[in-house]
PyMOL Python script that loads the backbone (N, CA, C, O; Angstrom):
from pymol import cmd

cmd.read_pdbstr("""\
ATOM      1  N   UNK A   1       0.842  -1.174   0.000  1.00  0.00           N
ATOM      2  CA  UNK A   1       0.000   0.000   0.000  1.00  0.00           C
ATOM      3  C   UNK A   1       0.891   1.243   0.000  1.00  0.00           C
ATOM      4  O   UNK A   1       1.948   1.290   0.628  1.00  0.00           O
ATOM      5  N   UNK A   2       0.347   2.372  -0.830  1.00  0.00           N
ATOM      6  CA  UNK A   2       1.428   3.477  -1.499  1.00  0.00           C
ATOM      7  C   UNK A   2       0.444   4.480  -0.374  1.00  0.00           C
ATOM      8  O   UNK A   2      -0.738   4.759  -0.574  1.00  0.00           O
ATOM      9  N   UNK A   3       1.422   5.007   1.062  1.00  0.00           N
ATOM     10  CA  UNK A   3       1.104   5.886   1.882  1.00  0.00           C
ATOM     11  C   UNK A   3       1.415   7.433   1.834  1.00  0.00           C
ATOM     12  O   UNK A   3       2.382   7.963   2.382  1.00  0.00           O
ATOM     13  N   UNK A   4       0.420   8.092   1.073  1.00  0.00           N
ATOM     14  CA  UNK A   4       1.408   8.872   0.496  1.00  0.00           C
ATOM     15  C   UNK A   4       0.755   9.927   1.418  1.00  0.00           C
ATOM     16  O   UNK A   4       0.070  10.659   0.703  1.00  0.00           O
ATOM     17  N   UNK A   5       0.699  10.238   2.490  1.00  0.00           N
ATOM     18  CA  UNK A   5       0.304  11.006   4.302  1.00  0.00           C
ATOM     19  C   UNK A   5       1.813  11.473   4.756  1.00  0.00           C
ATOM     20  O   UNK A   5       2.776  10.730   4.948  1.00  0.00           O
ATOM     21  N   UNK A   6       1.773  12.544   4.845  1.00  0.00           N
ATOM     22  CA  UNK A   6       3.094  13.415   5.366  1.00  0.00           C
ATOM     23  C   UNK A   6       2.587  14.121   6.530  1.00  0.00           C
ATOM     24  O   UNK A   6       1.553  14.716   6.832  1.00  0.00           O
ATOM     25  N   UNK A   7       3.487  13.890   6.968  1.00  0.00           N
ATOM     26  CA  UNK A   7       3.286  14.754   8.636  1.00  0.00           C
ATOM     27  C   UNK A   7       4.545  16.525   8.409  1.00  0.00           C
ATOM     28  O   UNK A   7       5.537  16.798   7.734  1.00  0.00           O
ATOM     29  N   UNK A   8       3.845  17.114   9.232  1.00  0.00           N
ATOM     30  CA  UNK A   8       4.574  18.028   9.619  1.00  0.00           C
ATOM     31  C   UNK A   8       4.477  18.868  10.912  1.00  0.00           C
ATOM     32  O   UNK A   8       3.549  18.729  11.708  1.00  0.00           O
ATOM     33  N   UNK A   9       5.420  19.687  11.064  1.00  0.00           N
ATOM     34  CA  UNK A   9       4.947  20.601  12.552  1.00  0.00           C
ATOM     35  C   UNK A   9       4.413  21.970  12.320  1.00  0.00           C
ATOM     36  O   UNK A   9       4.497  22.889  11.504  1.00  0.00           O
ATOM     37  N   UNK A  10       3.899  21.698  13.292  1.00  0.00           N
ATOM     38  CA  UNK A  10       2.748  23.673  13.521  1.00  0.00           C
ATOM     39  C   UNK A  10       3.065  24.202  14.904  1.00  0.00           C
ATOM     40  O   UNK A  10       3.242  23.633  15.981  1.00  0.00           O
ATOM     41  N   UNK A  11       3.079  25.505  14.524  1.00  0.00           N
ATOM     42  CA  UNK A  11       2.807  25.955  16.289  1.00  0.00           C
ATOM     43  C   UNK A  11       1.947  27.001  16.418  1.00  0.00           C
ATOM     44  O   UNK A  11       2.205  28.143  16.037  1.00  0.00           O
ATOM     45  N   UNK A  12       0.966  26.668  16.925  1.00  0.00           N
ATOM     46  CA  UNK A  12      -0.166  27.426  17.272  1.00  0.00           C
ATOM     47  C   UNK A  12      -0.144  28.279  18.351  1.00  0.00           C
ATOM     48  O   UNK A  12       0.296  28.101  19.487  1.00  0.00           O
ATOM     49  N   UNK A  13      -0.750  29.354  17.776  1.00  0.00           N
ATOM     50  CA  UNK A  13      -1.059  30.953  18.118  1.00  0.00           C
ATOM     51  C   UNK A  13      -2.124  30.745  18.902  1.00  0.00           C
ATOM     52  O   UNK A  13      -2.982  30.604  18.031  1.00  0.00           O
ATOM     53  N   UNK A  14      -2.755  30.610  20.048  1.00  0.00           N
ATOM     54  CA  UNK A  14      -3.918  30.498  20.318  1.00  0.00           C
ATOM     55  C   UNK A  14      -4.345  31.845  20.681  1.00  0.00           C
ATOM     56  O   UNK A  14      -3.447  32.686  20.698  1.00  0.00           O
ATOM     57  N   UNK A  15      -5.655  32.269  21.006  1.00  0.00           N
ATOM     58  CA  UNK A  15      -6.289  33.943  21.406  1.00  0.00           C
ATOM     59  C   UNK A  15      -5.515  35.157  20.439  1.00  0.00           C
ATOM     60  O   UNK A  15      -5.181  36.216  20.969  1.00  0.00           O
ATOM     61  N   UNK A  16      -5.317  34.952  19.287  1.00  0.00           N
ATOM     62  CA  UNK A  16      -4.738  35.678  18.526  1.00  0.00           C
ATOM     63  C   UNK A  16      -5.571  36.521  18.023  1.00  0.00           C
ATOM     64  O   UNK A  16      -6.733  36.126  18.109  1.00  0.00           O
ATOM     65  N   UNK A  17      -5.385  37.943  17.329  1.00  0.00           N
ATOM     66  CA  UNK A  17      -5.844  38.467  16.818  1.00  0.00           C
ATOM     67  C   UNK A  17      -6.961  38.166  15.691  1.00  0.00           C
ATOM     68  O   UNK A  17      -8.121  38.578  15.695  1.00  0.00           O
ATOM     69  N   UNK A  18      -6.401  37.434  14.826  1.00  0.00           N
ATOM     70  CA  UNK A  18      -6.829  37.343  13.711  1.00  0.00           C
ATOM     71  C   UNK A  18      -6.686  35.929  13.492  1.00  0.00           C
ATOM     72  O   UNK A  18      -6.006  35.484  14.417  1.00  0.00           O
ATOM     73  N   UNK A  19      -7.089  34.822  12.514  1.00  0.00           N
ATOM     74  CA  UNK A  19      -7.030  33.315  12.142  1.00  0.00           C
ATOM     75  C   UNK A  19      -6.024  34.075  11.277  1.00  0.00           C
ATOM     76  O   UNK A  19      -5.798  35.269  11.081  1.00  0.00           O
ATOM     77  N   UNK A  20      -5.295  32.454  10.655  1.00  0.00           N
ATOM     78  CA  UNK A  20      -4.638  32.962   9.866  1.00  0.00           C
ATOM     79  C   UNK A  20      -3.492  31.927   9.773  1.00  0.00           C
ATOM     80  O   UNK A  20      -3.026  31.494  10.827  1.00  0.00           O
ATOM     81  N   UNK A  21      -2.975  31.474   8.512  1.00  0.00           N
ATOM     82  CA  UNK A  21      -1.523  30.394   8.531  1.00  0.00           C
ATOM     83  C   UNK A  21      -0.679  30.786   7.997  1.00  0.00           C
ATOM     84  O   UNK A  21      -1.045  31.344   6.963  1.00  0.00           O
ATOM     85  N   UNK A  22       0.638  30.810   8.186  1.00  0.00           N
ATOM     86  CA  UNK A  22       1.804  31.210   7.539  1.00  0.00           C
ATOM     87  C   UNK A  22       2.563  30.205   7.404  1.00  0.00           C
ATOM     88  O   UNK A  22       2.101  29.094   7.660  1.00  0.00           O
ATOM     89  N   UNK A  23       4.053  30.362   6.924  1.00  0.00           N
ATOM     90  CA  UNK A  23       4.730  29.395   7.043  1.00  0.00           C
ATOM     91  C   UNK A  23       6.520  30.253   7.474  1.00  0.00           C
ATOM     92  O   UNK A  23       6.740  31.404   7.097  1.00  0.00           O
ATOM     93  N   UNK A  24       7.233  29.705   8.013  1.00  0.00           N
ATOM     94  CA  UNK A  24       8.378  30.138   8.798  1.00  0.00           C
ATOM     95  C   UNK A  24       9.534  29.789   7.705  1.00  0.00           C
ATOM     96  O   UNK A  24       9.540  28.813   6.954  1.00  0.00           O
ATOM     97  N   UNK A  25      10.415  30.720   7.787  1.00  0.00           N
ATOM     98  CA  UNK A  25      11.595  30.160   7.156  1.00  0.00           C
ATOM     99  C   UNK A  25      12.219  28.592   7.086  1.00  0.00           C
ATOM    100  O   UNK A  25      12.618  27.954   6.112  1.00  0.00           O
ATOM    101  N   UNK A  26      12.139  28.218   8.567  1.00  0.00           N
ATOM    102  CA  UNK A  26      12.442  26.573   8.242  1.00  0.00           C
ATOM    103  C   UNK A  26      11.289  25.536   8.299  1.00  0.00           C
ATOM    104  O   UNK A  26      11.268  24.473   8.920  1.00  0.00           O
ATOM    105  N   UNK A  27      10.255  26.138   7.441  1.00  0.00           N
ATOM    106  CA  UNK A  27       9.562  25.092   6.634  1.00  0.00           C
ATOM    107  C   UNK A  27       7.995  24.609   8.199  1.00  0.00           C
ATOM    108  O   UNK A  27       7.078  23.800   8.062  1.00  0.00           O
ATOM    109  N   UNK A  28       8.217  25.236   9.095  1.00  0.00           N
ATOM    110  CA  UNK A  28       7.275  24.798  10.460  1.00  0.00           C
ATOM    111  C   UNK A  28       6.088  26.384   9.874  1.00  0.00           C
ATOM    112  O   UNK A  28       6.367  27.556   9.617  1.00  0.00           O
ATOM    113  N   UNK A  29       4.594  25.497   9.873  1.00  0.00           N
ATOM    114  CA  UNK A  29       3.535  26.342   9.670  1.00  0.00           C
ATOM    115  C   UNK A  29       3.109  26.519  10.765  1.00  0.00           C
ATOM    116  O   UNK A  29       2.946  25.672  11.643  1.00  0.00           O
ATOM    117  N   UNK A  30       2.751  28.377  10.827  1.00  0.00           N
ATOM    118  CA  UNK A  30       2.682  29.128  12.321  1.00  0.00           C
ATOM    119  C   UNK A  30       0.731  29.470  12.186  1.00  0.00           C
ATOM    120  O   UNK A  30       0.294  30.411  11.525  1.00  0.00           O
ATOM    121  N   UNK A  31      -0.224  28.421  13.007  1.00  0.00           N
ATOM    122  CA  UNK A  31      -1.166  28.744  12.834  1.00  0.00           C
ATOM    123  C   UNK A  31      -1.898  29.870  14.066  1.00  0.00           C
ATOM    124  O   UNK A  31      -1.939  29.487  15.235  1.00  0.00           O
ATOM    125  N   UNK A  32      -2.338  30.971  13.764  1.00  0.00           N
ATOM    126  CA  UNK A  32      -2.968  31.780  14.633  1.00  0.00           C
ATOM    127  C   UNK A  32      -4.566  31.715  14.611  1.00  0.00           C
ATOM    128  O   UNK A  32      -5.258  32.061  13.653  1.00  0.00           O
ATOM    129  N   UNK A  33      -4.971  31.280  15.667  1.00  0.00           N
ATOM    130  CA  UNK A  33      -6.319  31.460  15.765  1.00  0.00           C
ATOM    131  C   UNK A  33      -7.014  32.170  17.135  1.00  0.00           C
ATOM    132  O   UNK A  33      -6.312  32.449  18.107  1.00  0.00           O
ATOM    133  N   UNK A  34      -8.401  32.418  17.109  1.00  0.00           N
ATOM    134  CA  UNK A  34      -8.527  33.326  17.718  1.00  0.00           C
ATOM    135  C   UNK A  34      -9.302  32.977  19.248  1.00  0.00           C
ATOM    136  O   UNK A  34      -9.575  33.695  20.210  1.00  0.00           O
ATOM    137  N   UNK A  35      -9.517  31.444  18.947  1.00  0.00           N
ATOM    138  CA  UNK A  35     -10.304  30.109  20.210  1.00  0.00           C
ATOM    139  C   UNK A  35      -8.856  29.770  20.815  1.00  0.00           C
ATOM    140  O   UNK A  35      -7.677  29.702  20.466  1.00  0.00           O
ATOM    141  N   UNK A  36      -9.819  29.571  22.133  1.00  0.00           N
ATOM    142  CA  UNK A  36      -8.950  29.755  23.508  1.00  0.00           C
ATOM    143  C   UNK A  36      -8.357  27.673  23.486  1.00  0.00           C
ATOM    144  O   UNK A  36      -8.947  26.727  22.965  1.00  0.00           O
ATOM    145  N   UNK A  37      -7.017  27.693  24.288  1.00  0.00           N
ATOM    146  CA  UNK A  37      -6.991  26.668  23.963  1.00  0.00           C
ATOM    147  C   UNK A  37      -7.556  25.857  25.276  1.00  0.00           C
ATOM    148  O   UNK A  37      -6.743  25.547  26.148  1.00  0.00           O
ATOM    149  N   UNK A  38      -9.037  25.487  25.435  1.00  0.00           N
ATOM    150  CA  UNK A  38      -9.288  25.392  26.082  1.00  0.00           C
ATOM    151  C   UNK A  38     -10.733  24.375  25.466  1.00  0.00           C
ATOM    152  O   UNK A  38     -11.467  24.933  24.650  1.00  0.00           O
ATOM    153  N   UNK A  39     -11.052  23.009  25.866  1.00  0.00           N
ATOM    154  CA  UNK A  39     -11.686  21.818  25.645  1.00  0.00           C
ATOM    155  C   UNK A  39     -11.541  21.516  24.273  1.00  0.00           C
ATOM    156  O   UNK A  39     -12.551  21.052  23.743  1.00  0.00           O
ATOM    157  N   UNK A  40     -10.281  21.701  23.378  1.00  0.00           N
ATOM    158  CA  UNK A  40     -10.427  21.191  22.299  1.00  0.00           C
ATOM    159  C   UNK A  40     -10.574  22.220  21.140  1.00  0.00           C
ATOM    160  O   UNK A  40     -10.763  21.896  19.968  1.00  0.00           O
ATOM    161  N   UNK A  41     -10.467  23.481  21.593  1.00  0.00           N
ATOM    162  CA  UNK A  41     -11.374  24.834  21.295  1.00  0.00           C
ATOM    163  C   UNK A  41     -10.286  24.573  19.964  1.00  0.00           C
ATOM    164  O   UNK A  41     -10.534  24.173  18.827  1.00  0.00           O
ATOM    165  N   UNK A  42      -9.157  24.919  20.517  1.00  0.00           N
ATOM    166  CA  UNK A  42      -7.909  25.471  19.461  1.00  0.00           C
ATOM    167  C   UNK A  42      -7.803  24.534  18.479  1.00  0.00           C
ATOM    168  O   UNK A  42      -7.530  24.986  17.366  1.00  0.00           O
ATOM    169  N   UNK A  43      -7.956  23.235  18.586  1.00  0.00           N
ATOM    170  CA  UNK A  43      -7.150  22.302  18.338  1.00  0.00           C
ATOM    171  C   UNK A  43      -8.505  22.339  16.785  1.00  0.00           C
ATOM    172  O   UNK A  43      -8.160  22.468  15.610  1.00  0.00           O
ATOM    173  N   UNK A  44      -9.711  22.215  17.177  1.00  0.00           N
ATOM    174  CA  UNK A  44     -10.844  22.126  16.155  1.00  0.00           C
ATOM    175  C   UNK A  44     -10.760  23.152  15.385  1.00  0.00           C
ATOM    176  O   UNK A  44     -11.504  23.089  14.407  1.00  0.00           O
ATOM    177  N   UNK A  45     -10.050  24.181  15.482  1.00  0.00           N
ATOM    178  CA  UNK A  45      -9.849  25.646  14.485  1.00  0.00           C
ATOM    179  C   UNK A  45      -8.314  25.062  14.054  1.00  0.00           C
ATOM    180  O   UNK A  45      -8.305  25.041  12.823  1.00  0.00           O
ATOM    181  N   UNK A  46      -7.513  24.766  14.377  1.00  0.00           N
ATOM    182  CA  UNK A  46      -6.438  24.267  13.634  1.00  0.00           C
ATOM    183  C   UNK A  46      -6.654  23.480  12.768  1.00  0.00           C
ATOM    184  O   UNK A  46      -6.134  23.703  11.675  1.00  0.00           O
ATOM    185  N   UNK A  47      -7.433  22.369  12.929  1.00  0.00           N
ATOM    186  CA  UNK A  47      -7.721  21.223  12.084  1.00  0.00           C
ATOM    187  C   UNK A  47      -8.714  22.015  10.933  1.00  0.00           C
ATOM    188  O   UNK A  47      -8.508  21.523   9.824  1.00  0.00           O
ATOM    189  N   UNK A  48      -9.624  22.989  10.902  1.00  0.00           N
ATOM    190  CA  UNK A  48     -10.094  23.602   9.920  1.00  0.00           C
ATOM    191  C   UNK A  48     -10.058  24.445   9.145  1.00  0.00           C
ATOM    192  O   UNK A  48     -10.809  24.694   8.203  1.00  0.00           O
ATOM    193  N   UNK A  49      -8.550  25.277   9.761  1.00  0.00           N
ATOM    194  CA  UNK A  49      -7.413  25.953   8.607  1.00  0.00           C
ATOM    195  C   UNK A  49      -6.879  25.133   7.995  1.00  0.00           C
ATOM    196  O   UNK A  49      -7.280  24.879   6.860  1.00  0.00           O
ATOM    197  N   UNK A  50      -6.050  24.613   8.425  1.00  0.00           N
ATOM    198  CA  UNK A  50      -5.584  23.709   7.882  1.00  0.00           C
ATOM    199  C   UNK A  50      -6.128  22.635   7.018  1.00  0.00           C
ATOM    200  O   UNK A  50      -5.385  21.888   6.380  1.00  0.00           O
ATOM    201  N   UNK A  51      -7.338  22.557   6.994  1.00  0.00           N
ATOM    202  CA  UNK A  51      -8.066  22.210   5.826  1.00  0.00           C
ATOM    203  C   UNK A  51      -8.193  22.992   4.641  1.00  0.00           C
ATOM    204  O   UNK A  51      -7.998  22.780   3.444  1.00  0.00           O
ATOM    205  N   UNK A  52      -8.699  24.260   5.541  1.00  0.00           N
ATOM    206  CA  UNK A  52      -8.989  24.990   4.149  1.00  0.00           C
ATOM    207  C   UNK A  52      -8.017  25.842   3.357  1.00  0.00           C
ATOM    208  O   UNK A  52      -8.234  26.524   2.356  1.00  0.00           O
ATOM    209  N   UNK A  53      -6.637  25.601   4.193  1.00  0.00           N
ATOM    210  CA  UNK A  53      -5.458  25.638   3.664  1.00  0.00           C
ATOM    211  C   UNK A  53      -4.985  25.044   2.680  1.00  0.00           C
ATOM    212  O   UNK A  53      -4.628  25.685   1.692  1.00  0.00           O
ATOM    213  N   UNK A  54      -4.879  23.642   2.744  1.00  0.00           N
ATOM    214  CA  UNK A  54      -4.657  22.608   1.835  1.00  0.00           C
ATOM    215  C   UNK A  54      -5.615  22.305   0.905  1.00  0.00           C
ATOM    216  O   UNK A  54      -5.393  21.587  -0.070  1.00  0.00           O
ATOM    217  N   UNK A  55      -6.942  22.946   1.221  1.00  0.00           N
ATOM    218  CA  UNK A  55      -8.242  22.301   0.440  1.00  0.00           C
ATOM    219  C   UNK A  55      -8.322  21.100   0.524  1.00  0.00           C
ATOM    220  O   UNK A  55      -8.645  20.744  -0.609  1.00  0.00           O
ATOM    221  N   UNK A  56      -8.201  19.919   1.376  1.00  0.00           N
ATOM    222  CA  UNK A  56      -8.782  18.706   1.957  1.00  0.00           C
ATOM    223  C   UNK A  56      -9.832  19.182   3.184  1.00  0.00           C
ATOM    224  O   UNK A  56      -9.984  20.179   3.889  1.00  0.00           O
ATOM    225  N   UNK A  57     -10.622  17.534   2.965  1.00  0.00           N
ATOM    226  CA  UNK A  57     -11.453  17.480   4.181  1.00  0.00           C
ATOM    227  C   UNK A  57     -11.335  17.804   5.385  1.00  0.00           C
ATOM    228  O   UNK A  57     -10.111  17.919   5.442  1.00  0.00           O
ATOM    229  N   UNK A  58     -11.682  18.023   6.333  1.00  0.00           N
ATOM    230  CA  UNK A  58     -11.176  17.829   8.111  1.00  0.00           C
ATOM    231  C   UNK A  58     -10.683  16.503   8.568  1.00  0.00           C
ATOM    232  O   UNK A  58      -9.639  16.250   9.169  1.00  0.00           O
ATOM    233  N   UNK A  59     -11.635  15.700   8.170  1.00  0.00           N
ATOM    234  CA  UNK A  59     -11.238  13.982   8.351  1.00  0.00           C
ATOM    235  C   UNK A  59      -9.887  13.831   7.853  1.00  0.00           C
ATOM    236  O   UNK A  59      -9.404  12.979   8.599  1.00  0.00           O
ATOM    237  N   UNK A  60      -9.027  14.165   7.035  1.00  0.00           N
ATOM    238  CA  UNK A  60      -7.981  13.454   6.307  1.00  0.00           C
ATOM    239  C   UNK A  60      -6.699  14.589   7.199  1.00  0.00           C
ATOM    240  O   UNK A  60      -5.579  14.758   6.717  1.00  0.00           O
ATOM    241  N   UNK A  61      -7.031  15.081   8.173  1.00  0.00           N
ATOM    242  CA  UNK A  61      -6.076  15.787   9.370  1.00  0.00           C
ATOM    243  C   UNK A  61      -6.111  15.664  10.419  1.00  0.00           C
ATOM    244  O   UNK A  61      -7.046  16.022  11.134  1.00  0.00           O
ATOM    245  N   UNK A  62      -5.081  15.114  10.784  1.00  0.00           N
ATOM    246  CA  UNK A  62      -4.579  14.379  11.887  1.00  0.00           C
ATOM    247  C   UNK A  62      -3.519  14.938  12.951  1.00  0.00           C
ATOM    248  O   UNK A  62      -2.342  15.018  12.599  1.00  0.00           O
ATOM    249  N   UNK A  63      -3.981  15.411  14.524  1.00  0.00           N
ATOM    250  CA  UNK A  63      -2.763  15.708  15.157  1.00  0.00           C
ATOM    251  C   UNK A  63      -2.448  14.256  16.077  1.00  0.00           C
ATOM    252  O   UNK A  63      -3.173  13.579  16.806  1.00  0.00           O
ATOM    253  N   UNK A  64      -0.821  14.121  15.613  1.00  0.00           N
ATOM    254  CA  UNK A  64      -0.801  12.877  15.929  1.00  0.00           C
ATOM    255  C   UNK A  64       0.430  12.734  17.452  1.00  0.00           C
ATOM    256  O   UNK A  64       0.694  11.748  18.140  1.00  0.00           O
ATOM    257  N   UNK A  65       0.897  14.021  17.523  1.00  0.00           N
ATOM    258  CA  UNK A  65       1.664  14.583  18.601  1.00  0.00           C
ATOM    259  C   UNK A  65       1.396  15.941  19.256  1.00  0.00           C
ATOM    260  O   UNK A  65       1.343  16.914  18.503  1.00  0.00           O
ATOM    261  N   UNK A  66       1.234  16.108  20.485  1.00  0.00           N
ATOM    262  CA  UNK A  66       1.125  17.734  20.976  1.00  0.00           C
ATOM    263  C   UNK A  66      -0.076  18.204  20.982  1.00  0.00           C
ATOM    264  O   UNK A  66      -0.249  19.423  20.976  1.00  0.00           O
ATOM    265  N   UNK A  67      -0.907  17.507  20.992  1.00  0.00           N
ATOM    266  CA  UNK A  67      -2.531  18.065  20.814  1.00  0.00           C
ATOM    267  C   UNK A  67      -2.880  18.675  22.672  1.00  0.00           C
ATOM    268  O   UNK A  67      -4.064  18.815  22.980  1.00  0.00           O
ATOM    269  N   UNK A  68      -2.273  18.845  23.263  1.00  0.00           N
ATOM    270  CA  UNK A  68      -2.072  20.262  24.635  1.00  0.00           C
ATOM    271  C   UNK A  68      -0.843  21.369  25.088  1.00  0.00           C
ATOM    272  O   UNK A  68      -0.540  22.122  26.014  1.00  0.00           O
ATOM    273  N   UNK A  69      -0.324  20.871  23.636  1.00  0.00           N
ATOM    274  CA  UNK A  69       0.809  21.766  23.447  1.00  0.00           C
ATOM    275  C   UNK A  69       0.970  22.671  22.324  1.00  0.00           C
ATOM    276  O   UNK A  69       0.753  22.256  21.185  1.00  0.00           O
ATOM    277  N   UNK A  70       1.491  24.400  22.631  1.00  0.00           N
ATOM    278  CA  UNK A  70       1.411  24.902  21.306  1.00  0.00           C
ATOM    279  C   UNK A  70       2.372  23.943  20.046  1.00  0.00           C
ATOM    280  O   UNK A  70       1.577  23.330  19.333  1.00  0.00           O
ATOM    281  N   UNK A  71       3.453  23.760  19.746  1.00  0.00           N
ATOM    282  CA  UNK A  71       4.435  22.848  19.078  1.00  0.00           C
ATOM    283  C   UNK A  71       3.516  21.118  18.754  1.00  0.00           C
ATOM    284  O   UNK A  71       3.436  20.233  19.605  1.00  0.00           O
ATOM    285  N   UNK A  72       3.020  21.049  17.549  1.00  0.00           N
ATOM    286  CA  UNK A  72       1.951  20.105  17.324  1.00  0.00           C
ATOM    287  C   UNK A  72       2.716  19.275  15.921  1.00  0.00           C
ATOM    288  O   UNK A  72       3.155  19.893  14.951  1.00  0.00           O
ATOM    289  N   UNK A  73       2.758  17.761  16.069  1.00  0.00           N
ATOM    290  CA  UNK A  73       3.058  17.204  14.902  1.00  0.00           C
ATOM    291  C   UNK A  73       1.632  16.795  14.024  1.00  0.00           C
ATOM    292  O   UNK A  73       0.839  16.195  14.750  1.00  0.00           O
ATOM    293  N   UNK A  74       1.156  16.988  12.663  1.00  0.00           N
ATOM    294  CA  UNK A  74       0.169  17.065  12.378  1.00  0.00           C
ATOM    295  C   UNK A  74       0.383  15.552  10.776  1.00  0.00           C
ATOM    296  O   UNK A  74       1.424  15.198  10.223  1.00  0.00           O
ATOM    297  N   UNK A  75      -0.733  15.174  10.586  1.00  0.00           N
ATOM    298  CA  UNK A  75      -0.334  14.123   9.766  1.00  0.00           C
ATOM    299  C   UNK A  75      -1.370  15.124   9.073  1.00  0.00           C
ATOM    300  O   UNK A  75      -2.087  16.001   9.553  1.00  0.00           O
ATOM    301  N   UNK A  76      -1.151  14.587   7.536  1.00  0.00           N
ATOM    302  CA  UNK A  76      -1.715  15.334   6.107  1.00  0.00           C
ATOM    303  C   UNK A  76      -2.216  14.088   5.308  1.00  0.00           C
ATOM    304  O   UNK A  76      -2.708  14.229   4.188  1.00  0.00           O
TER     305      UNK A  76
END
""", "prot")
cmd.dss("prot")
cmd.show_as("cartoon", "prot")
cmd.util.cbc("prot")
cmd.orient("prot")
């Protein structure tokens, strides 16, 4: 089976101004959102930039490390 799912790291902005994704000189995407990180709050606005970042579903994004930490490994 041809796995073709890449992971990468994020570090989330939580209570930020504005939503919003960038990406950093060494290649780590800096997501800012504006939900508190607090029952899941942040983590469900990350997973839906990051959708509509990539233009995939929500389902096909995965935090697979750090999901109570800003510094998050995310599968794609």
């Amino acid at each position: 089976m041809n796995d073709s799912r890449r992971t990468f790291n994020v570090r989330v902005i939580p209570r930020a101004r504005k939503n919003g994704v960038t990406v950093d000189a060494d290649g780590t995407l800096r997501v800012h959102t504006t939900a508190a990180p607090a029952d899941g709050a942040a983590n469900a606005a990350v997973i839906k930039m990051l959708a509509e970042h990539f233009d995939v579903p929500k389902s096909s994004i995965e935090i697979i490390r750090g999901a109570t930490a800003r510094t998050k490994v995310v599968r794609l």
